[in-house]
C-alpha positions, 0 to 999 in steps of 0.5 A: 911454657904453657899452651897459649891460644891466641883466637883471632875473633878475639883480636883487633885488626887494630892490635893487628897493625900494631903488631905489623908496626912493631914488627917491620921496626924490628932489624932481627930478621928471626922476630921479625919474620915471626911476629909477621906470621903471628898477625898473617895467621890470626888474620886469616881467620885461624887462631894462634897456639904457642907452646913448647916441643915439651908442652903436651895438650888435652885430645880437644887442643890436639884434634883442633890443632890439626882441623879434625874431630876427636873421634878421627884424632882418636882414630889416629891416636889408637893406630899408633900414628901420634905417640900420647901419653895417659894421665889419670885412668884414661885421659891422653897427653899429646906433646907438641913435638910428637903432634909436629912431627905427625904434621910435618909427616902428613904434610910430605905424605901429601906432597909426595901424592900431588907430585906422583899424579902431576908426573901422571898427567903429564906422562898421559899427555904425552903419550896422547901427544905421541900417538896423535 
């Protein structure tokens, strides 16, 4: 399979309905569920990229997958963060697997922050408690 991107200005929320249509007459939970966030992601204003673990993408699809600037991606790139690979003397491949993986890895990163200063703010507050 190649990339596909679905870009949601280019999508009726006609098209939309239909999908939700389709979708909600479907008895497999799997495609159903997927078709739902197919329609949910492009009306919320992102588009859609499609593509295989295998794929790999250009710097400018990976740099827009993840919302950063190429030259932050390449930052992240040369860093050793996201494996590539380099076509011709200097372009650089990303596959969809390693960007995923990166994703994912970020994604817990940010996670594991939030839950340390939650724990934080409530350890203050309650040794403010304690001391009132």
């Amino acid at each position: 399979m190649s990339t596909l991107t679905v870009p949601s200005s280019a999508t009726p929320e006609e098209t939309l309905a239909e999908i939700d249509a389709f979708a909600s007459s479907l008895k497999n939970d799997t495609v159903r569920e997927a078709l739902e966030a197919f329609a949910r992601t492009l009306r919320s204003g992102n588009d859609l990229v499609m593509a295989s673990p295998d794929d790999a993408v250009t710097t400018s699809a990976a740099a827009k997958i993840l919302g950063v600037s190429r030259a932050h991606l390449y930052k992240v790139l040369d860093s050793g963060a996201i494996p590539f690979t380099v076509v011709g003397k200097r372009d650089r491949r990303i596959s969809m697997a390693d960007l995923r993986a990166f994703v994912e890895k970020t994604e817990n990163v940010r996670k594991s922050a939030a839950h340390a200063a939650a724990r934080r703010r409530e350890n203050r507050a309650r040794a403010l408690d304690e001391m009132g």
